[in-house]
N, C-alpha and C positions, 0 to 999 in steps of 0.2 A: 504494500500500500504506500503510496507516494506521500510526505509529508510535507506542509505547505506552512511556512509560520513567518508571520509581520512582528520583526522586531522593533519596538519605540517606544515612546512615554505618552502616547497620546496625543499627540500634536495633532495642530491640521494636517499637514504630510500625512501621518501617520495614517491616520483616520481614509485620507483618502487613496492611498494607496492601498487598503483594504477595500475599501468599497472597489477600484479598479479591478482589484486582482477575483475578486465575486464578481464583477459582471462578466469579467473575462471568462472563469469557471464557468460560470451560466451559460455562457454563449459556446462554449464545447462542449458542451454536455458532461463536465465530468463531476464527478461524486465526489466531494472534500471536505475537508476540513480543514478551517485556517485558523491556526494558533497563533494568538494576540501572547508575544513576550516584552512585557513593559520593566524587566529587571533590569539594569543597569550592565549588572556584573554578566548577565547572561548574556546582553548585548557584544559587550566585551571579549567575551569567550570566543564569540563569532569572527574576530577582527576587523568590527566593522567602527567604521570613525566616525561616521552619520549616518542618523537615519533619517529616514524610514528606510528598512532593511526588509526585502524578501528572501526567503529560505528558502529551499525547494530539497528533499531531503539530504540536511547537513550540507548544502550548497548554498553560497548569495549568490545571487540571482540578477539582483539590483540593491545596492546601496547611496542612500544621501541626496535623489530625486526619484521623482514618480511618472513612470512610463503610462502612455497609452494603457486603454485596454487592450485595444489589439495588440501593444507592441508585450504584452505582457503575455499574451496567449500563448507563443513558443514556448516562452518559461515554464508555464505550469504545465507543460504535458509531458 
């Protein structure tokens, strides 16, 4: 099962780079789940310097701006 997780504190970024990365899901049809990680430390672990941060399992994906949904689409599949 593919893991998909938005690393950030909640920001606007944040925020919408989740809503992106779900319309994108939506519009492929696939089946997910996206895990909102607002830890710090966890962010960190990632070696990510900015976020908004996508995952893609144990993968960034995109770090520190927010793609398209379309451009987002290859990502998650």
């Amino acid at each position: 099962m593919t893991t998909r997780q938005i690393l950030g504190t909640g920001c606007p970024k944040c925020r919408l780079l989740t809503e992106r990365a779900e319309q994108a899901a939506h519009a492929l049809g696939l089946e997910y789940t996206l895990d909102k990680v607002p830890d710090l430390q966890a962010i960190v672990a990632f070696g990510a310097m900015a976020t908004p941060v996508l995952v893609v399992n144990d993968v960034v994906k995109v770090a520190g701006h927010v793609p398209s949904a379309d451009a987002l689409k290859p990502m998650l599949s």
